[in-house]
C-alpha positions, 0 to 999 in steps of 0.5 A: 500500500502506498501513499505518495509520501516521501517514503513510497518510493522505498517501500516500492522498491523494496516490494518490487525486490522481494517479489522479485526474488519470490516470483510472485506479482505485485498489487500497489494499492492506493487507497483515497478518501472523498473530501466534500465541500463546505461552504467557503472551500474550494471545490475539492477534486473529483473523483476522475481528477484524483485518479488521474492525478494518482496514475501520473504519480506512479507513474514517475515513481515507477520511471524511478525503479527499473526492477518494476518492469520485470515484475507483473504488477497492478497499480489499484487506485480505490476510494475507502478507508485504507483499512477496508481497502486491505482487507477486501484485496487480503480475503479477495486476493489471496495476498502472501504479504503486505508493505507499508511505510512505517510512517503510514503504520504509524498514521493508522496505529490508533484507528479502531479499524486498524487494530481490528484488521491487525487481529484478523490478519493471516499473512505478515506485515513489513514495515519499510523505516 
């Protein structure tokens, strides 16, 4: 999972080597929540807008790593809390392992949602520093 934060970057690097070395495909999730306007805001993005947006991003990042042209992967972009999100792709998708920042980790360790998803975990979490 990543968030195009400064460490998304290492986090997909190291993703990229370790399925590399597994023979195994990639799905990078980008998980996004819908923001609303209220009165005297600006009009927050669309939902097109943010997931074209989200694709440019990756895609320099991706010209960034050589090691992900060698790797089946699927960059996902969905709206919904990042919780929900893995644990939808975790049951559907049959996933070995997931990556995140330990920053992002970190965002999310007071979350009910988060600690709930951690007890139903079946398959390990790394946390690139």
């Amino acid at each position: 999972m990543i968030d195009f934060s400064v460490n998304t970057e290492k986090v997909l690097k190291w993703a990229a080597e370790d399925a590399f070395d597994h023979q195994a495909s990639l799905s990078i999730l980008y998980p996004y929540r819908l923001k609303f306007q209220r009165d005297g805001e600006e009009k927050p993005m669309a939902k097109k807008q943010q997931e074209t947006e989200a694709l440019e991003s990756f895609q320099k990042i991706k010209a960034a790593i050589p090691i992900l042209k060698d790797i089946p992967h699927d960059f996902l972009v969905e709206v919904g809390f990042a919780t929900d999100r893995l644990a939808a792709h975790m049951e559907d998708e049959g996933m070995s392992l997931i990556v995140l920042s330990r920053e992002m980790a970190r965002m999310v360790e007071n979350d009910n949602n988060w600690n709930t998803l951690l007890k139903r975990l079946t398959i390990p979490i790394v946390l690139v520093p």
